[in-house]
matplotlib code that plots the C-alpha trace (Angstrom):
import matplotlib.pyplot as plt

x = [359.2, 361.1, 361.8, 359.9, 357.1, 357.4, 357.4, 354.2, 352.0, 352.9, 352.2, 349.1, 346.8, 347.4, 348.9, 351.9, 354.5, 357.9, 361.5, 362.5, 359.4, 360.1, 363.8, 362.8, 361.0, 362.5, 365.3, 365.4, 368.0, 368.7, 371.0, 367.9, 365.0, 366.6, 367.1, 363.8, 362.1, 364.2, 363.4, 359.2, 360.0, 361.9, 358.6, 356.7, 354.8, 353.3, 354.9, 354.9, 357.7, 357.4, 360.5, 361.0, 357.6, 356.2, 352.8, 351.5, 348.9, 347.1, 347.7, 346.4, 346.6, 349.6, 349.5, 349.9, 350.3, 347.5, 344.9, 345.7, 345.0, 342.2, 340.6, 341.2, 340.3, 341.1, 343.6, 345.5, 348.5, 352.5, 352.4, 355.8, 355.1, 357.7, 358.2, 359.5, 360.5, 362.1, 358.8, 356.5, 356.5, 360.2, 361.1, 358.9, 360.2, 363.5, 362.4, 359.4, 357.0, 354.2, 351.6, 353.4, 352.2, 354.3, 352.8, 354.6, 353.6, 356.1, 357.7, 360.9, 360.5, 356.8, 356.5, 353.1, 352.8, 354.9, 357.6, 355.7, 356.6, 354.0, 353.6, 353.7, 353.3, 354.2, 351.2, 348.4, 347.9, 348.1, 351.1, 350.9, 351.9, 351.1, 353.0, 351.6, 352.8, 350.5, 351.5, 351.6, 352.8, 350.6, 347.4, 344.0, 346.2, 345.7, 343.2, 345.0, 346.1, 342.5, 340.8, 343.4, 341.9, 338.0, 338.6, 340.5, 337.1, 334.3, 336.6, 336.7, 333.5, 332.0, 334.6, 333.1, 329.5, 330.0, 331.0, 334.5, 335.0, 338.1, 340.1, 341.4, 343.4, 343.5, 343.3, 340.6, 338.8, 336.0, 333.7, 337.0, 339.7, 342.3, 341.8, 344.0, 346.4, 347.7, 351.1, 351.2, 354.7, 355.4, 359.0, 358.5, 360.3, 360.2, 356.8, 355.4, 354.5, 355.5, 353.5, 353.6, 350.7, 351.1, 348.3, 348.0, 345.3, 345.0, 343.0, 344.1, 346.2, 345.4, 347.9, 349.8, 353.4, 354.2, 355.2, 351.2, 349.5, 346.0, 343.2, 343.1, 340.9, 341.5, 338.9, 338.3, 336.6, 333.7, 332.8, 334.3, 336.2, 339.7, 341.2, 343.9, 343.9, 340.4, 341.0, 344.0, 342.6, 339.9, 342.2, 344.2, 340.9, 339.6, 343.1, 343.8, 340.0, 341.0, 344.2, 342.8, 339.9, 342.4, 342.0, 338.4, 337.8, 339.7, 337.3, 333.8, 335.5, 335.6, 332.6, 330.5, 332.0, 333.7, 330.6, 329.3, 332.5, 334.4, 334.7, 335.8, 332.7, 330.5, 332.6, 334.9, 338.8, 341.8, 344.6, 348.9, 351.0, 354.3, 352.9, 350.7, 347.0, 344.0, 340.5, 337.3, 334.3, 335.1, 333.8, 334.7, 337.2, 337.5, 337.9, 341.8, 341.0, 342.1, 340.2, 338.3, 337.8, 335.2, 337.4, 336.9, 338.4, 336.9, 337.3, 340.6, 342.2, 344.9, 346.9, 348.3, 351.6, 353.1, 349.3, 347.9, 344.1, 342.8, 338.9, 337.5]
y = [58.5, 58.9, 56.5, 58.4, 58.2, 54.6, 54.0, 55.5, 54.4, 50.7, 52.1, 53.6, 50.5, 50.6, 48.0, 46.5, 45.5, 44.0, 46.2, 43.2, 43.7, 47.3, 47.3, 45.2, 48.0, 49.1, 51.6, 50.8, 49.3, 49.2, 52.8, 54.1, 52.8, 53.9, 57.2, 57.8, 56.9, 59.1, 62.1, 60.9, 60.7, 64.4, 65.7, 64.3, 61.4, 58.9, 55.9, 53.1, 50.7, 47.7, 45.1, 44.5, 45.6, 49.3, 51.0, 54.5, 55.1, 57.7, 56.9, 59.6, 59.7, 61.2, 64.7, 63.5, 65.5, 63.5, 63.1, 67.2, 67.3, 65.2, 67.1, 70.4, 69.3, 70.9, 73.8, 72.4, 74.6, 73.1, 71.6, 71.2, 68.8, 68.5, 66.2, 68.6, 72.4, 75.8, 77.4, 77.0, 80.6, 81.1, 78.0, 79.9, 83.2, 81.5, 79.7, 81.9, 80.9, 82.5, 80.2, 77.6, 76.1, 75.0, 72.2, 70.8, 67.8, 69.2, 73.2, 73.3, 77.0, 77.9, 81.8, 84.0, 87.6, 89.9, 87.2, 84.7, 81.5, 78.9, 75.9, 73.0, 69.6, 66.6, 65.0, 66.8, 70.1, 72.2, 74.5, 75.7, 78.8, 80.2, 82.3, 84.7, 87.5, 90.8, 93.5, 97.0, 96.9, 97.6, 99.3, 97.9, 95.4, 97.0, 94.6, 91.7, 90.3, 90.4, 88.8, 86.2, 85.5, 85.4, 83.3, 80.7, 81.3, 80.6, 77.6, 75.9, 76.7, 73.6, 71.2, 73.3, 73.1, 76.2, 79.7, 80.3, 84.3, 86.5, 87.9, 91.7, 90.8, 87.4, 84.7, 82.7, 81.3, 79.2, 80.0, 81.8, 79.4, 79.9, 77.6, 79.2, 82.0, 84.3, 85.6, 87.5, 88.5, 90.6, 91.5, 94.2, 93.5, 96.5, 96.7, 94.1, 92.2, 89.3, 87.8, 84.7, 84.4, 81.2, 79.5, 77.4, 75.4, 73.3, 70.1, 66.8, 68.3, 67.0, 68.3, 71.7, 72.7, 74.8, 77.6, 77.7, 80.3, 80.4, 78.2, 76.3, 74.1, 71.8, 71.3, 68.1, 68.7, 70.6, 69.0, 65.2, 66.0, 64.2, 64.5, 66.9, 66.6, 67.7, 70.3, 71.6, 71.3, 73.7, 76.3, 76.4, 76.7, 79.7, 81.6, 80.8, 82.0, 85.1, 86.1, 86.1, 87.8, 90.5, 93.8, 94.0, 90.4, 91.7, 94.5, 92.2, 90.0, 92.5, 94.2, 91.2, 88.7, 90.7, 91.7, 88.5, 87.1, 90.5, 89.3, 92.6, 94.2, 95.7, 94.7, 96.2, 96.2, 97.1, 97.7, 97.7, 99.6, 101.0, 104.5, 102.6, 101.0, 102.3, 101.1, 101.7, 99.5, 97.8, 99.5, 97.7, 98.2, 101.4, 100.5, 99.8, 97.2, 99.5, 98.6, 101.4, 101.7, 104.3, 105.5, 108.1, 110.5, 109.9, 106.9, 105.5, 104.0, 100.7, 99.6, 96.1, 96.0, 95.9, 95.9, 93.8, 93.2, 92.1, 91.4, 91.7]
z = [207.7, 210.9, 213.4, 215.7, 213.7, 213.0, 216.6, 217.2, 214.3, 215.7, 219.0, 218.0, 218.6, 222.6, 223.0, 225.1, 222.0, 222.7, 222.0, 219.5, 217.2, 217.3, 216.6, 213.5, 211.7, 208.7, 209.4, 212.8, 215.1, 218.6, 219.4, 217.6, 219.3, 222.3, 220.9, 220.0, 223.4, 225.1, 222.9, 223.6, 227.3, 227.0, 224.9, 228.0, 225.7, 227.9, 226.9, 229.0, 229.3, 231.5, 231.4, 227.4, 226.4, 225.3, 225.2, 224.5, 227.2, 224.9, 221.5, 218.7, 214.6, 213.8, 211.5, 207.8, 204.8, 202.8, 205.1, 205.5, 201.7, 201.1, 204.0, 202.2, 198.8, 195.6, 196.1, 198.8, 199.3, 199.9, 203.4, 205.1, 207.6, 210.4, 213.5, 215.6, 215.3, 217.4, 216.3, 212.8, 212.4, 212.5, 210.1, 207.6, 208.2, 207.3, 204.7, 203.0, 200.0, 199.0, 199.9, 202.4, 204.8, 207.6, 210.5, 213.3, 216.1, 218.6, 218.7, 220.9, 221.2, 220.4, 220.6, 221.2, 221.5, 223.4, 223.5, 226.0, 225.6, 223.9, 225.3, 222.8, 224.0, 221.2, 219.3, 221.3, 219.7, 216.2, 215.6, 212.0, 209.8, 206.7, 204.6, 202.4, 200.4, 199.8, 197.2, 198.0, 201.8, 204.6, 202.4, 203.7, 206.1, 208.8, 210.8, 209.8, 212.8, 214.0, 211.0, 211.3, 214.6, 213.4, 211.0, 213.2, 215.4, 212.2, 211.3, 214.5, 215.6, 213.7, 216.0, 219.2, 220.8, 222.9, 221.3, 220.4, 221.4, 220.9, 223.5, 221.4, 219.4, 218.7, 221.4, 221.3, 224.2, 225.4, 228.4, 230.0, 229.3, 226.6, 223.3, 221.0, 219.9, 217.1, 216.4, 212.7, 211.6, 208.6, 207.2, 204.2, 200.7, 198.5, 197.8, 199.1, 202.7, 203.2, 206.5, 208.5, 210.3, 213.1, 214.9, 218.0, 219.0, 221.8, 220.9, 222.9, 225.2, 228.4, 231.2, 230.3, 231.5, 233.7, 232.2, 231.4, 233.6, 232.8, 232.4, 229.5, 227.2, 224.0, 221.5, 222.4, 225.5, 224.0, 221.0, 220.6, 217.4, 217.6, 213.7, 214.1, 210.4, 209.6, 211.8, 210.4, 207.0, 208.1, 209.7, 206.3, 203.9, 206.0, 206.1, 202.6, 201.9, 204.3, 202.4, 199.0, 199.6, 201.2, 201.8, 201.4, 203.3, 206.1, 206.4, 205.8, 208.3, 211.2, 210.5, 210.6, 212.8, 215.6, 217.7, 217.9, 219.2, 220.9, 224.7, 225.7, 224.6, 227.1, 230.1, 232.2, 231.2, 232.1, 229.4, 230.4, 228.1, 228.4, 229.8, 232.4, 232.5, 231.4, 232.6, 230.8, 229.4, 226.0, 223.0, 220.4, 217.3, 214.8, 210.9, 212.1, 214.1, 217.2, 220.4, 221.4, 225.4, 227.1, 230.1, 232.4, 230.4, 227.2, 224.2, 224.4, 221.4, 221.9, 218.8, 218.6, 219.5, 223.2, 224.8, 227.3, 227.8, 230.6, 231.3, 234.0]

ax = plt.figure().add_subplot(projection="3d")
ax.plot(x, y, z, "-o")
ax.set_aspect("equal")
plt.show()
């Protein structure tokens, strides 16, 4: 366990504990302690220090690698559990395994789409990859990255009162603020595809950083779940469920979940690619998961790559 970690499990009761009782846990010492607040005050944690004494103002259970488990049940796949990362997906892009999973409580360099930078505040939120290896390349694949993001949606949906819908291609959202995002990554080896497919979920966050541009919302707010863990163990069982059922999940997936949760469907949109934007009512998806836009000019297909959808 890491100091950091032993700092905040005897912080997690709320209350005001002195800097003696704390540089007596085991492993600790002084330079340490000292260390370790520092790197909370840097991650913005709101601990409190007032003369000798310290107090998290908003303590939360900590991500753990058996409650994640018991949560999951039988099956469970590895779990690398870290304190703090660059990014989950690109530890497990550097360190593959068929099957890995790869959680963090605070990402240094979180990453979304296109390169934007994900905002990952310690101990609030889930950042978590999974790495999975699919034979025979790209065949039936090709809605991936879409069915990644519908499953995220079924699986949270039982933490959330109101409906979770899906922004093409991925990001999910909750009466017009962002919950959630999707960046899948593959890397081909010979004949196979190896993908890391990275999630992030807001769920206690409760102020975002600047860099954050949009509105927002966590989990918590509609619904009352507060178990990152349970969570988590959800999100794993459903992309776990997702991958092995591949191709022909993929394709069940997005022919029976994506209209009821396509928030482009039916409305006005505008789309920003490199040879300009194209407006048009939402239309849905073809069998490749393309978004399909009625513009002036006719039905407009978008692939997901360098693509930016905005709704009206």
């Amino acid at each position: 366990m890491s100091a950091i970690n032993s700092i905040l499990e005897r912080l997690s009761d709320g209350q005001a504990h002195s800097l003696r009782e704390l540089e007596a846990l085991p492993g600790m010492e002084a330079t340490v302690l000292a260390a370790s607040l520092d790197t909370l005050a840097a991650w913005s944690v709101e601990i409190e220090r007032v003369g000798d004494r310290v107090r998290w103002r908003s303590p939360r259970p900590l991500l753990s690698e058996a409650a994640i488990r018991s949560h999951f049940g039988a099956g469970c796949p590895e779990v690398d559990l870290r304190l703090s990362v660059d990014s989950t997906n690109q530890r497990l892009r550097e360190r593959f395994a068929h099957g890995r999973v790869c959680l963090a409580e605070h990402q240094s360099a979180g990453r979304g789409r296109r390169g934007r930078v994900w905002a990952s505040p310690a101990f609030a939120n889930l950042y978590l990859s999974v790495g999975w290896r699919f034979s025979g390349g790209l065949e039936g694949l090709s809605g991936l990255s879409l069915a990644v993001g519908l499953a995220a949606a079924e699986a949270l949906q039982s933490f959330c009162e109101p409906p979770i819908g899906v922004k093409w291609p991925n990001d999910l959202y909750v009466e017009g603020r962002k919950l959630g995002g999707v960046l899948v990554e593959t890397v081909a080896r010979g004949d196979d595809l190896n993908v890391v497919a990275g999630l992030g979920v807001n769920v206690l966050m409760e102020q975002a950083s600047p860099e954050v541009d949009q509105p927002w919302t966590t989990l918590a707010r509609h619904g009352g779940e507060r178990d990152r863990n349970r969570i988590a163990a959800a999100l794993l069982r459903a992309l776990t469920s997702l991958f092995r059922a591949a191709p022909a999940g993929i394709a069940t997936l997005l022919e029976t979940a994506w209209p009821t949760r396509d928030l482009s469907l039916g409305r006005a949109v505008t789309v920003f690619t490199e040879e300009g934007r194209s407006e048009g009512i939402g239309s849905g998806i073809d069998e490749q998961g393309r978004l399909l836009v009625a513009t002036a000019g006719g039905t407009r297909r978008f692939q997901v790559g360098d693509v930016s959808l905005r709704l009206a």
